[in-house]
C-alpha positions in Angstrom: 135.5 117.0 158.5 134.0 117.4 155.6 134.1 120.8 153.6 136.9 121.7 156.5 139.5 122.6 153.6 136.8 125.1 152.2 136.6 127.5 155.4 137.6 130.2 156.2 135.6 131.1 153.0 135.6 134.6 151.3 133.8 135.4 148.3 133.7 138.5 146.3 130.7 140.8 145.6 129.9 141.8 142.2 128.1 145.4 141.2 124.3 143.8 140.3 124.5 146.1 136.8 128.4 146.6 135.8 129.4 142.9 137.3 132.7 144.7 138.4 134.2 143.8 142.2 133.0 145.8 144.8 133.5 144.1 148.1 134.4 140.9 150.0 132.2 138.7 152.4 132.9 135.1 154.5 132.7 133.2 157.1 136.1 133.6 159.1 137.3 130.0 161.3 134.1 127.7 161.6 134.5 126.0 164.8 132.9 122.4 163.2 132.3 121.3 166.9 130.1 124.3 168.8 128.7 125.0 165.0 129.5 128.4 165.2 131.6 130.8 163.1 131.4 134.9 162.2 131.0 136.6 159.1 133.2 139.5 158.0 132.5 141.8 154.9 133.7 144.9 153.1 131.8 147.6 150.9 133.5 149.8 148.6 132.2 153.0 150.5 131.1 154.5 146.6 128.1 151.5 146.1 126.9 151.1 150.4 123.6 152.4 151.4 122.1 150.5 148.2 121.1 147.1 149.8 123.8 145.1 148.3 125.8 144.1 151.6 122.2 143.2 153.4 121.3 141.0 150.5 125.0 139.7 150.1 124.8 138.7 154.1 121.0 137.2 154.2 122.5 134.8 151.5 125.6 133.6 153.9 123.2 133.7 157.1 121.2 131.2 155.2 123.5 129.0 153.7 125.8 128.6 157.3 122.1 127.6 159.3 120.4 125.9 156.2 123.3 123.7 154.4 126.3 124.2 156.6 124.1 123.6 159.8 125.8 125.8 162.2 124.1 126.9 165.5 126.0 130.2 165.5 126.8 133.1 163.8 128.1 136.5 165.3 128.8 139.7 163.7 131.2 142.0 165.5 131.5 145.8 164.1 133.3 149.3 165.5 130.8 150.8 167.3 131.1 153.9 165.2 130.8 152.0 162.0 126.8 152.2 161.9 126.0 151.1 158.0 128.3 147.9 159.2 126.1 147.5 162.3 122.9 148.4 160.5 123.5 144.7 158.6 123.7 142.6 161.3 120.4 145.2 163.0 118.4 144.5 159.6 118.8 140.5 159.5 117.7 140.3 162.8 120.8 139.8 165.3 121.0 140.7 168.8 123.3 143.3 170.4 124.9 141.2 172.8 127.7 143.5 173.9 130.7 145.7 173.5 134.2 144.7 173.9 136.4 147.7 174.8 139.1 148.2 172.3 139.3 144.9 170.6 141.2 146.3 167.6 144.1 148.4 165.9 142.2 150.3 163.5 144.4 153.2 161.9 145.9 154.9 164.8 144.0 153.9 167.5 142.0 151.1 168.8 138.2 151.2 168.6 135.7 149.3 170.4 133.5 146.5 168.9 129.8 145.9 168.8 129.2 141.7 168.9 126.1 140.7 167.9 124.7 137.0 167.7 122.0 135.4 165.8 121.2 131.2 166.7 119.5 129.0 164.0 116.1 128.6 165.2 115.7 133.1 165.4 117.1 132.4 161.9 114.3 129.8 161.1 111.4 131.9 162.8 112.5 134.7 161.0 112.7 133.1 157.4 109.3 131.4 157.9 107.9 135.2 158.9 109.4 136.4 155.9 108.0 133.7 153.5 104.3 134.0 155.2 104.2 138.0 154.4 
């Protein structure tokens, strides 16, 4: 397959002003033959609430439908971790269930929220976007 020695891919997020590191996004195993994969990311908590993750994840949304050509992309979050879950809310995926404890998170297990989001939402939603 081609590009399968470039995935799992995880980039870095640079501060838009001081260029300096400030979080981690990527896709995590694409599976080449349903087209599907998730995307994981990571905000330093002092620079969230400023846009930066949302934009940083509309970029990977786009490039995994429009040049990767995947079918799939899901985005699963704690259920209490709402600015994480406000992402995938914002760029337009759907809710589509919790798993009960689904991982180890400190000293306890927490829940996840899984949300989808198929190519052709994607597609109706970029061509809204463009027309506004």
């Amino acid at each position: 397959m081609i590009l399968g020695n470039l995935y799992p891919l995880l980039l870095g997020i640079l501060h838009p002003y001081r260029g300096t590191l400030v979080g981690v996004i990527g896709y995590h195993r694409i599976d080449w033959e349903n087209k599907k994969t998730s995307l994981g990311y990571w905000l330093d908590p002092t620079v969230q609430g400023r846009g930066i993750m949302t934009r940083a994840a509309r970029t990977m949304v786009d490039h995994a439908f429009f040049h990767l050509g995947l079918n799939r992309l899901e985005i699963r979050a704690a259920t209490e971790n709402t600015r994480s879950r406000r992402v995938a809310e914002r760029l337009g995926f759907t809710l589509e269930g919790i798993i009960r404890e689904a991982e180890w998170l400190g000293d306890r297990f927490v829940d996840h929220a899984v949300y989808g989001l198929l190519a052709r939402e994607w597609k109706a939603y970029a061509e809204k976007e463009r027309t506004r």
